[in-house]
N, CA and C atoms as a LAMMPS dump frame, in Angstrom:
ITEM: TIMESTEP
0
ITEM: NUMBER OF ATOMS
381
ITEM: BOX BOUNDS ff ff ff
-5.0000000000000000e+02 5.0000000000000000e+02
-5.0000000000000000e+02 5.0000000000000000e+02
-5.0000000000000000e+02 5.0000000000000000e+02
ITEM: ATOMS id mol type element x y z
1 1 1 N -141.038 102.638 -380.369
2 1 2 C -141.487 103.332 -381.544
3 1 3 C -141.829 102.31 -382.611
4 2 1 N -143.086 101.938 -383.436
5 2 2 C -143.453 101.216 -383.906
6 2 3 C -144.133 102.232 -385.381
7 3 1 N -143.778 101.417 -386.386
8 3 2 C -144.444 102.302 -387.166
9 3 3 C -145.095 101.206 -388.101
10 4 1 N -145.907 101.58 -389.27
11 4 2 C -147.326 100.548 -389.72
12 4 3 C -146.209 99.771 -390.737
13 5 1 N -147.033 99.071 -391.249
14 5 2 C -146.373 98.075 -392.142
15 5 3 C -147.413 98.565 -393.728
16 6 1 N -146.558 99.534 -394.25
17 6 2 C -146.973 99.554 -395.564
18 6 3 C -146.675 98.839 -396.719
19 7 1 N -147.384 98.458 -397.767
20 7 2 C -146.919 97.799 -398.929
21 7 3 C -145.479 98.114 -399.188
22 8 1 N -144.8 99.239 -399.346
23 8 2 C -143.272 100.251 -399.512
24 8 3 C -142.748 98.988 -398.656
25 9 1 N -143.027 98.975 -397.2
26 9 2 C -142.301 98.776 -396.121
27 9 3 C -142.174 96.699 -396.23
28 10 1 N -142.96 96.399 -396.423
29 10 2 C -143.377 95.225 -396.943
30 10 3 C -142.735 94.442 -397.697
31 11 1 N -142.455 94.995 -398.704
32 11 2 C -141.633 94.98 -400.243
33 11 3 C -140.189 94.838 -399.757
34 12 1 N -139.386 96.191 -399.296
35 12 2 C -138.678 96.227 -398.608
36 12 3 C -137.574 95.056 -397.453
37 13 1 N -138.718 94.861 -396.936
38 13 2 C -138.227 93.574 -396.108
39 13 3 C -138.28 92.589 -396.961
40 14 1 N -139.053 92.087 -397.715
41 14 2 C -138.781 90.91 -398.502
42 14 3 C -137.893 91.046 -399.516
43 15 1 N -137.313 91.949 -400.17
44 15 2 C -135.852 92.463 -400.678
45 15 3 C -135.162 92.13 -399.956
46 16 1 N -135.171 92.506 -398.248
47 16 2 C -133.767 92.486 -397.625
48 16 3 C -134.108 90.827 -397.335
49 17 1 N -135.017 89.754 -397.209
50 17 2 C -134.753 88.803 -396.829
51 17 3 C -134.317 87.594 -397.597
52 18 1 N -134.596 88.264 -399.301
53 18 2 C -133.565 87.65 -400.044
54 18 3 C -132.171 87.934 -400.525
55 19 1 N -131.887 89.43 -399.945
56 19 2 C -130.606 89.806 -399.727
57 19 3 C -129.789 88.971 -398.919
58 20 1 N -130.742 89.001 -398.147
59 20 2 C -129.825 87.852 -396.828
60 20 3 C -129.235 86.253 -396.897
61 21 1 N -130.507 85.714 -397.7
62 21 2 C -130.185 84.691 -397.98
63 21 3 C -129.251 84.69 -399.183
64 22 1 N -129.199 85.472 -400.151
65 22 2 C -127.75 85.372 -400.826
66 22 3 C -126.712 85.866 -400.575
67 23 1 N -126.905 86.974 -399.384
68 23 2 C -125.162 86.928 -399.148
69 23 3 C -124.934 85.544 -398.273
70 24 1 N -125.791 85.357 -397.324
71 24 2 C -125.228 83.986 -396.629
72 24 3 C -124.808 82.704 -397.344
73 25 1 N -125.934 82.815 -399.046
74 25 2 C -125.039 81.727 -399.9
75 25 3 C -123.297 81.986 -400.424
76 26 1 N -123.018 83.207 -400.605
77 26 2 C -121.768 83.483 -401.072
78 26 3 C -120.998 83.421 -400.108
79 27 1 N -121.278 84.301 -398.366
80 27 2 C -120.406 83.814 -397.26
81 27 3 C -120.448 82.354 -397.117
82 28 1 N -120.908 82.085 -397.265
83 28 2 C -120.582 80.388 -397.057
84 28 3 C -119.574 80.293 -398.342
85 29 1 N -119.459 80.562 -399.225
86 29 2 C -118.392 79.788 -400.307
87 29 3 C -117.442 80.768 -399.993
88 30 1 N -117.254 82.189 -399.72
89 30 2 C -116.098 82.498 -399.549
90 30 3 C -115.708 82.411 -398.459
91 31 1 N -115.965 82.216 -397.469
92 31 2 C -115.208 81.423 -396.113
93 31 3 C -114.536 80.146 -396.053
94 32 1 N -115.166 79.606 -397.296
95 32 2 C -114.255 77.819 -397.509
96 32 3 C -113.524 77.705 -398.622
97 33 1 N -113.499 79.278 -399.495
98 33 2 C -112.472 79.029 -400.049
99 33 3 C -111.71 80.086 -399.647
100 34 1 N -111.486 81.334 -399.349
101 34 2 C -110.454 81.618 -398.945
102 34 3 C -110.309 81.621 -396.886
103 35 1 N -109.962 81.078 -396.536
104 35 2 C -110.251 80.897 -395.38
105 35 3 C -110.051 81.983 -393.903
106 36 1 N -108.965 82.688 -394.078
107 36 2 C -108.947 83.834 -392.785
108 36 3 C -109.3 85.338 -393.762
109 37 1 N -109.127 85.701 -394.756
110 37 2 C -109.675 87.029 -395.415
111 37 3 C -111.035 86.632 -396.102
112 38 1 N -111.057 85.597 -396.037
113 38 2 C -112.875 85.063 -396.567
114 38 3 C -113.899 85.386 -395.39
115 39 1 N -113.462 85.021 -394.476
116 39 2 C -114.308 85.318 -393.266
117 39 3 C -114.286 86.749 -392.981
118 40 1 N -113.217 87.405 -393.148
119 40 2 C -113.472 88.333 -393.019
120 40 3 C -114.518 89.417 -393.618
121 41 1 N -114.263 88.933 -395.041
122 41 2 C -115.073 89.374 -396.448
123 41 3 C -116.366 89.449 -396.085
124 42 1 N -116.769 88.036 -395.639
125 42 2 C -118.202 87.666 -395.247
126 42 3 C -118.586 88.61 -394.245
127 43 1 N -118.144 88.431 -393.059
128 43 2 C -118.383 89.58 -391.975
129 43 3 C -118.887 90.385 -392.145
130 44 1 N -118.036 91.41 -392.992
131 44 2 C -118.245 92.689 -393.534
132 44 3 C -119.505 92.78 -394.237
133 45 1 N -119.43 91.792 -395.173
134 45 2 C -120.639 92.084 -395.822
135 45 3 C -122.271 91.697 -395.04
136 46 1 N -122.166 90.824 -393.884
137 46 2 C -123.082 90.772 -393.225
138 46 3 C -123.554 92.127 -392.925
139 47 1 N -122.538 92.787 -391.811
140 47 2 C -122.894 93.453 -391.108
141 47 3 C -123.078 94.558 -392.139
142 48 1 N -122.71 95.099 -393.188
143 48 2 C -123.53 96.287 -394.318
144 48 3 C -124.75 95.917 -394.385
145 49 1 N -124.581 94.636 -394.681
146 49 2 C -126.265 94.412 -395.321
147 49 3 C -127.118 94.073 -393.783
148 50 1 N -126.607 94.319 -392.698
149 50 2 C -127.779 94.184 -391.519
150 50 3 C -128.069 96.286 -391.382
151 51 1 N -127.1 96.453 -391.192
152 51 2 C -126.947 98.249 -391.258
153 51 3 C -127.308 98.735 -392.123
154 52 1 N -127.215 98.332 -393.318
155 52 2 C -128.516 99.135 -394.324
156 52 3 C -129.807 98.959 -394.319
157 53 1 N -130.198 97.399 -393.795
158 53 2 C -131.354 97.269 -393.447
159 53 3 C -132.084 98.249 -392.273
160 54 1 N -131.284 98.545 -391.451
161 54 2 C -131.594 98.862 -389.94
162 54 3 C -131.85 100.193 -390.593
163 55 1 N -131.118 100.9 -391.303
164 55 2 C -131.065 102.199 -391.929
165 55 3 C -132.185 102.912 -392.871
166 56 1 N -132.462 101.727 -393.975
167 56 2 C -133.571 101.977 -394.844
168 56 3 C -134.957 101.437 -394.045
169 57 1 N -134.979 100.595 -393.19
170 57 2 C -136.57 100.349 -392.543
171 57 3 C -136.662 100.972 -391.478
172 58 1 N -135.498 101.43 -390.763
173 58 2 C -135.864 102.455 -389.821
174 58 3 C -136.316 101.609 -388.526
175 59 1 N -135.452 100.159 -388.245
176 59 2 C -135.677 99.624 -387.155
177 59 3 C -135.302 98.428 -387.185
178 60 1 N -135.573 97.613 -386.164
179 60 2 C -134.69 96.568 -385.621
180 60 3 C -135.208 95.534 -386.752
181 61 1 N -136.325 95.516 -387.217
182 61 2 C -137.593 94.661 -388.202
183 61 3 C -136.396 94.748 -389.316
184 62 1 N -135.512 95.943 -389.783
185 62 2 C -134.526 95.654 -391.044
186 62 3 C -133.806 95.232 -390.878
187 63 1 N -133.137 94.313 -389.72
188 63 2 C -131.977 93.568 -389.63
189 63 3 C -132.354 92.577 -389.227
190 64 1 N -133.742 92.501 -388.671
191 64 2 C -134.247 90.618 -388.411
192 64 3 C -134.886 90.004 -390.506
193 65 1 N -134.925 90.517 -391.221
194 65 2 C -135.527 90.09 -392.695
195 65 3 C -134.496 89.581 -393.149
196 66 1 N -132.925 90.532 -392.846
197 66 2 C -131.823 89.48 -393.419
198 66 3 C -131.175 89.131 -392.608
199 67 1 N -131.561 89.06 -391.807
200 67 2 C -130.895 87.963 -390.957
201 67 3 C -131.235 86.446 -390.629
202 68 1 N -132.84 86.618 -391.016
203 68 2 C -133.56 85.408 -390.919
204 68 3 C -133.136 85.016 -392.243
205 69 1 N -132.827 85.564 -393.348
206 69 2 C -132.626 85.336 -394.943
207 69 3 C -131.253 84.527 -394.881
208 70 1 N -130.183 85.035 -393.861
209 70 2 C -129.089 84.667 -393.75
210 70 3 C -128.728 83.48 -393.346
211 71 1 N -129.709 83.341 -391.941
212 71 2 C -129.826 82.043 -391.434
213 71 3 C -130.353 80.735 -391.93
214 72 1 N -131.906 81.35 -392.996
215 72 2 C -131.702 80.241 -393.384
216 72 3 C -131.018 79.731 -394.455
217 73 1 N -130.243 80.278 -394.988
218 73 2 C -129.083 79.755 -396.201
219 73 3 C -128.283 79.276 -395.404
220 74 1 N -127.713 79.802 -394.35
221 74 2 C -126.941 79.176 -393.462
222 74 3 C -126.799 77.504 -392.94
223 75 1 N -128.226 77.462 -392.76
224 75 2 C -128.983 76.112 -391.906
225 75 3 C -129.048 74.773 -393.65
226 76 1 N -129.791 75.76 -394.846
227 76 2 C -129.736 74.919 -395.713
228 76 3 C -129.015 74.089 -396.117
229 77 1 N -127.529 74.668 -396.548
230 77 2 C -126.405 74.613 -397.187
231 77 3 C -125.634 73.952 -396.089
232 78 1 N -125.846 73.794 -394.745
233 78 2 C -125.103 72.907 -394.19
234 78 3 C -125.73 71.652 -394
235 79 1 N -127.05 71.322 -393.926
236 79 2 C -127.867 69.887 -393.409
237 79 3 C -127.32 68.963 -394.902
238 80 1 N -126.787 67.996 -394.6
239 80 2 C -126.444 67.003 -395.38
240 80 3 C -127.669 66.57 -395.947
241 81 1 N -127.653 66.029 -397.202
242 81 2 C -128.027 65.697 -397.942
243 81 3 C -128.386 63.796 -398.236
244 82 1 N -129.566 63.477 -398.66
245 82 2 C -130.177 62.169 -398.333
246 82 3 C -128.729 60.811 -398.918
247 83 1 N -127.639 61.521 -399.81
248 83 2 C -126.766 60.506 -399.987
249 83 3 C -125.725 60.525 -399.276
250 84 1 N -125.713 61.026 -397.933
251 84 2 C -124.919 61.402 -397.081
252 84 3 C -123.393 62.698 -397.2
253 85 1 N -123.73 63.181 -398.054
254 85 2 C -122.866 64.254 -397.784
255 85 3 C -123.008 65.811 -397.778
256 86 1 N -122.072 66.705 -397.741
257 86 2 C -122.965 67.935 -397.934
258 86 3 C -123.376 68.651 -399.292
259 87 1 N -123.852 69.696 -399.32
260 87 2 C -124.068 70.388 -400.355
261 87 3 C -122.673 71.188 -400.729
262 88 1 N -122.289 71.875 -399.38
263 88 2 C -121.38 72.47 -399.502
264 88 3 C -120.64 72.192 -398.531
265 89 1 N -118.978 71.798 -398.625
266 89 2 C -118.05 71.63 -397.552
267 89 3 C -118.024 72.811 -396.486
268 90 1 N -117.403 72.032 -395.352
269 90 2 C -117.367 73.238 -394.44
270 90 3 C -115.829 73.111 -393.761
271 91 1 N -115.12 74.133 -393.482
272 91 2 C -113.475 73.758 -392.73
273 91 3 C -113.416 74.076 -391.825
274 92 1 N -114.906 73.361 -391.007
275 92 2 C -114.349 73.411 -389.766
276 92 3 C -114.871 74.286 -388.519
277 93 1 N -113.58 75.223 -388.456
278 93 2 C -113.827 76.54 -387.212
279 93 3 C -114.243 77.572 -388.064
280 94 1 N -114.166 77.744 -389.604
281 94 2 C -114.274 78.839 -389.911
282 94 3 C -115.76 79.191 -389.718
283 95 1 N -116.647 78.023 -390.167
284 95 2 C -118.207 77.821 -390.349
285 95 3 C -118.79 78.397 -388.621
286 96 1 N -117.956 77.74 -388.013
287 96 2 C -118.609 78.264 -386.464
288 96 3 C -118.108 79.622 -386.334
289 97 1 N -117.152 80.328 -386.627
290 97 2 C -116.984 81.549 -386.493
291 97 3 C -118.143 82.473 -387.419
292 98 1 N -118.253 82.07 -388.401
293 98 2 C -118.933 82.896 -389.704
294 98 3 C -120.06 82.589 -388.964
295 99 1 N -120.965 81.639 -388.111
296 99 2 C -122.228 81.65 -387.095
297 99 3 C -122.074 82.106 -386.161
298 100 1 N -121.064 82.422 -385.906
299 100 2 C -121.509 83.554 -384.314
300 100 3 C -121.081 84.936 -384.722
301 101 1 N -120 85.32 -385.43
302 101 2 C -120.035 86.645 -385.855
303 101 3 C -120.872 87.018 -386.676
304 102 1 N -121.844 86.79 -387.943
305 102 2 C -122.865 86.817 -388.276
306 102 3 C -124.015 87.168 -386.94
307 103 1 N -124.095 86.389 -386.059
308 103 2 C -125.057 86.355 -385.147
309 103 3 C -125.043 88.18 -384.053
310 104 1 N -123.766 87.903 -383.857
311 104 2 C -123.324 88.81 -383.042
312 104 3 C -123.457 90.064 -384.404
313 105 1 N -123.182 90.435 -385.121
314 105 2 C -123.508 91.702 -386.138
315 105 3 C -124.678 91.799 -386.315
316 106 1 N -125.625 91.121 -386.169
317 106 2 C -126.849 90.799 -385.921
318 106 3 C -127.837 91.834 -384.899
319 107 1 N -126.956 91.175 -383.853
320 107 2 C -127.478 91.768 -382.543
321 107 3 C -127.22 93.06 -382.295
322 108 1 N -126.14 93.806 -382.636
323 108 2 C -125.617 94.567 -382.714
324 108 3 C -126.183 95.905 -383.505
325 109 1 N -126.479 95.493 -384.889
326 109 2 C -127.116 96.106 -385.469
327 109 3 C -128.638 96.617 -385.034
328 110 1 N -129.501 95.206 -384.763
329 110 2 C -130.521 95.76 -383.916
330 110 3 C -130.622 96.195 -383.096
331 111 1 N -129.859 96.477 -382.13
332 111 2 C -129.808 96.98 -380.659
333 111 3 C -129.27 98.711 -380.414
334 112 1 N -128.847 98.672 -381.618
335 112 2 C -127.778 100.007 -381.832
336 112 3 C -129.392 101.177 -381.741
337 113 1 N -128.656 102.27 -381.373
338 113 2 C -129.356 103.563 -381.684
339 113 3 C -129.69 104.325 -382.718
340 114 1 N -130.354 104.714 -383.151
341 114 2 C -130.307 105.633 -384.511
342 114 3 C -130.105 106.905 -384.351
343 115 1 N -129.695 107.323 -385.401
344 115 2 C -128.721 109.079 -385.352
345 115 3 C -130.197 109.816 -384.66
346 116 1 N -130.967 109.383 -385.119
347 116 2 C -132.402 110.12 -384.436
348 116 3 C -132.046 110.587 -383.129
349 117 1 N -132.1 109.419 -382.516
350 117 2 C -132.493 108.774 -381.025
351 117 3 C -131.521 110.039 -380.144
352 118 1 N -130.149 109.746 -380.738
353 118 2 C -129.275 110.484 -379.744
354 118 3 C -128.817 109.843 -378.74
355 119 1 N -127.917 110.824 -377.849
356 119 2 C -127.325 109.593 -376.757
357 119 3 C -128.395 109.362 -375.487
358 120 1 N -127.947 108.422 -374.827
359 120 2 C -129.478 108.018 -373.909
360 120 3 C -128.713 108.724 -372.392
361 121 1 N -130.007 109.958 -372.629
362 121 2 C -130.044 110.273 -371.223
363 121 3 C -129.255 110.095 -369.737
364 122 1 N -128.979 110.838 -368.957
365 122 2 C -128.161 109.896 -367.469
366 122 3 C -129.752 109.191 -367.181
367 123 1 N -130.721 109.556 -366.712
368 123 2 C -132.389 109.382 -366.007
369 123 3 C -132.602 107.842 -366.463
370 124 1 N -132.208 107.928 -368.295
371 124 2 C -132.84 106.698 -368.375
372 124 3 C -131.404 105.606 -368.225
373 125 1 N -130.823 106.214 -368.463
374 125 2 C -129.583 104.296 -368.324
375 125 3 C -129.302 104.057 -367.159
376 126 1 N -130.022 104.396 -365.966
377 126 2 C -130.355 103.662 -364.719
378 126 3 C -131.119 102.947 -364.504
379 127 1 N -131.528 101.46 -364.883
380 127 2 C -132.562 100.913 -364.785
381 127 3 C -133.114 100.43 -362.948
């Protein structure tokens, strides 16, 4: 199911892809400063802001705008910097967790069904 790309729809995604990139700036600082309920914090707020996307655009296209928004704050804020250090510290395991659960809420979100859709058929989940 594909639907057009209107100016509305347009707009929209570029909202959610600077949504993305600022929650991924704040998950990044609250994961290194509070460290096991920070991550958690972050999580959460990923995965709202991938599910509202998915919700208000009405497809997988609203959770790839902040997610790409996410990633790249993600990628920024960690590449060291030309005087050798970072922008922002990282502790560690938390940073690799906050990249794959991010990733994985991600996937998740896009892949999910919409209340539309309904449950899938016996016919079709036999591939």
């Amino acid at each position: 199911m594909t639907t057009a790309l209107t100016p509305g729809r347009i707009a929209a995604l570029l909202g959610l892809l600077v949504l993305g990139a600022l929650t991924g700036a704040a998950g990044w600082l609250v994961v290194d400063l509070w460290f096991p309920a920070g991550l958690l914090l972050a999580l959460l707020a990923l995965l709202g802001l991938f599910l509202a996307g998915r919700l208000t655009v009405g497809g997988g296209l609203g959770v790839g705008a902040p997610a790409a928004g996410w990633f790249l704050s993600y990628v920024l804020l960690g590449v060291p910097r030309p005087e050798g250090d970072f922008l922002l510290g990282s502790s560690g395991i938390g940073m690799y967790a906050y990249l794959l659960g991010g990733s994985a809420a991600a996937v998740i979100c896009a892949t999910m069904r919409g209340p539309a859709q309904g449950p899938v058929p016996a016919s079709e989940s036999r591939g």
